[in-house]
N, C-alpha and C positions, 0 to 999 in steps of 0.2 A: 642498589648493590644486592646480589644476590645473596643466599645463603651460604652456599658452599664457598665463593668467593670470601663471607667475613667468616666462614670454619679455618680458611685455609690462612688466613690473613692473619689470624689469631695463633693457630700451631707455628708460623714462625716468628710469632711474637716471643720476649724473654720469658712474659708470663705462660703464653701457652705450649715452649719448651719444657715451664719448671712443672706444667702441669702434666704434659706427656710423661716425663719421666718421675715423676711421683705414681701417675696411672701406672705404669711399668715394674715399678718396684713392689707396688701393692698385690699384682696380678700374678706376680713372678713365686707371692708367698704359696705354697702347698693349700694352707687351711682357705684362703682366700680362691684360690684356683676351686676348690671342691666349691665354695660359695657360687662362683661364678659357673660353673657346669649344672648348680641347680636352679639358678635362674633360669639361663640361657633353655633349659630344658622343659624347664615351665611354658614359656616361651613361644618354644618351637612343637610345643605337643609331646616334647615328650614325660611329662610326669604320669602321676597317675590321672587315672578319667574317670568322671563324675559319673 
């Protein structure tokens, strides 16, 4: 079985709905969204450079 096949297999799972919308709610917070902009930036190159 592929990967994607048991990602996807798992998101319509019960558990992997309660985990979507847990993800969701957590992403949805302000302080958590800034959290996530400075990963995602680290990331992608954008922080600062060495």
């Amino acid at each position: 079985m592929s990967l994607f096949k048991k990602v996807t297999d798992f998101a319509k799972s019960p558990q992997g709905k309660k985990a979507i919308d847990q993800a969701k709610r957590y992403a949805s917070d302000p302080k958590n969204k800034a959290k996530i902009e400075q990963v995602k930036n680290r990331f992608l190159g954008g922080g600062k450079s060495k």
